[in-house]
C-alpha positions, 0 to 999 in steps of 0.5 A, spaced: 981 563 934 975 563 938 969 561 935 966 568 934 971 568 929 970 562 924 967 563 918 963 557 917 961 554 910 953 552 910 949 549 904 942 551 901 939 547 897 933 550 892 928 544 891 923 547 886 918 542 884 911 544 878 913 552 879 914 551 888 920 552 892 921 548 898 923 552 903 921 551 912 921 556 918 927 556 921 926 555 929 931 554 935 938 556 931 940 562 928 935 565 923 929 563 928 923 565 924 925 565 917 923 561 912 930 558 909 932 552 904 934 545 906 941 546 908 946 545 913 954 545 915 959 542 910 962 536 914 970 536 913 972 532 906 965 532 904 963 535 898 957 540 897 953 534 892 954 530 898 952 535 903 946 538 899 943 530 898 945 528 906 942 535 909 936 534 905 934 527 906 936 528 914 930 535 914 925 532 909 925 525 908 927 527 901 932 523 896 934 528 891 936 525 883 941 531 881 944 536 885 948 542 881 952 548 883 948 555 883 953 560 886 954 562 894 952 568 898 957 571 904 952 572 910 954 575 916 948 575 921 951 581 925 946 579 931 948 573 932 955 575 930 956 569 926 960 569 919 957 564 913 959 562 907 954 558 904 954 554 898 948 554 894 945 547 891 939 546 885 936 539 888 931 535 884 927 531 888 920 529 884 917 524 889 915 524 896 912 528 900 916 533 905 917 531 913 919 534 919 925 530 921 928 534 926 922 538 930 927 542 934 929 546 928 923 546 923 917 548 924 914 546 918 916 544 911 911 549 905 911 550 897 911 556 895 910 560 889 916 563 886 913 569 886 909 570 892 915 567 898 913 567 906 917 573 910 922 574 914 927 570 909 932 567 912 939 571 910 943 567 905 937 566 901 935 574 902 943 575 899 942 569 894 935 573 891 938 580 890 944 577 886 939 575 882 934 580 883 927 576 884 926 568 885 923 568 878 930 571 874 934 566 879 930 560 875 930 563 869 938 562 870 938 556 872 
């Protein structure tokens, strides 16, 4: 099966600390300019707890204390003609600041109020929200 036809597994990561959701501008890869979680692709054999703490600390500097499942969107980003499911991810992280770690694809890292998001939002997050209707209702059921 060629590339173009994989459906590849991604992680999110929604980091929510004193009301804010951590979320960078995506540059370079798929999604450029929008604002995303942290997150990447699951490695083979690794569990997504694993892969959320591996990916957050690789963008943020971050270390993450817990790590819970929240859900999983199906996102086809038709420009790109690529195929995801990603995997959902609550990360606590209570300390420390947000780094640039890879510049190449974050252009900076912001907390924003869950009621007042940047756009353009990066597709899995925009799939995640309308299943719940707003930032503030996907909290609310966490």
């Amino acid at each position: 099966m060629g590339n173009k036809e994989e459906v590849r597994v991604g992680v999110g990561v929604i980091i929510v600390r004193e009301g804010k959701i951590l979320l960078g501008k995506r540059i370079g890869a798929h999604g450029a300019q929008t604002w995303a979680t942290p997150g990447g692709h699951l490695d083979f054999t690794e569990t997504p707890e694993r892969c959320a703490a591996r990916e957050v600390y690789e963008e943020t500097g971050l270390t993450l204390d817990t790590v819970k499942k929240i859900g999983f969107t199906n996102d086809i980003f038709e420009l790109e003609n690529k195929h995801y499911v990603t995997l959902f991810m609550l990360g606590e992280s209570e300390q420390g600041q947000a780094h640039i770690m890879e510049p190449k694809k974050c252009l900076k890292w912001q907390w924003f109020d869950m009621d007042a998001l940047p756009k353009p939002l990066f597709l899995p997050l925009v799939n995640l929200l309308k299943e719940h209707g707003d930032a503030k209702q996907l909290l609310s059921v966490l």
